[in-house]
N, C-alpha and C positions, 0 to 999 in steps of 0.2 A: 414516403417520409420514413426516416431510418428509427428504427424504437429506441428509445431512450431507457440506459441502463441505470440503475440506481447509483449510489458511487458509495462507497465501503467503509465500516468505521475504522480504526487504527487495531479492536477487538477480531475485529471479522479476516485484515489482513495477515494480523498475527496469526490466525488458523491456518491460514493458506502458507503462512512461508515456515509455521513452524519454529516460532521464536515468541517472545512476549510481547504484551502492545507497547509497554514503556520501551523496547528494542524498536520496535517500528517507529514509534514518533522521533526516537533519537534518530533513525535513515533521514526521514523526514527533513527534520531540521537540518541535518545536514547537509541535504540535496541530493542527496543519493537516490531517492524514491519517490517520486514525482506525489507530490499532495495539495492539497490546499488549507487551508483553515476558516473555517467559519465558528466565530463565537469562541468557545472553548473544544471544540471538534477539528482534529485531524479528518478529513476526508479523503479519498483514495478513488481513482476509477479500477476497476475491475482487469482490464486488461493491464496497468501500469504494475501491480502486484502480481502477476502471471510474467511480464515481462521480466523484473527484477528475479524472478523466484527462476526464472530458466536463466538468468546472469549467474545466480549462486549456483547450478547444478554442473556450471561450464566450467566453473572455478573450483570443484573438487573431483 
């Protein structure tokens, strides 16, 4: 059975991409960065933020 990864708040992705969280939920809602929502939470998988973050580093 494959482990199950936790999935990331919009605070935690902004550390990883190196921008702020209010910048990540604006991806988000745009569709640009794959997420979910639940409640008032942005949520994120782990690999979709690593994905996006090696998109920005092919574009500079």
């Amino acid at each position: 059975m494959p482990a199950i990864k936790p999935l990331l708040r919009s605070k935690d992705v902004a550390h990883i991409l190196d921008m702020s969280p209010d910048d990540v939920i604006e991806l988000a809602r745009k569709g640009k960065l794959k997420a979910t929502k639940q409640g008032r939470y942005w949520l994120f998988r782990p690999s979709d933020a690593m994905a996006y973050r090696k998109q920005m580093n092919k574009k500079t």
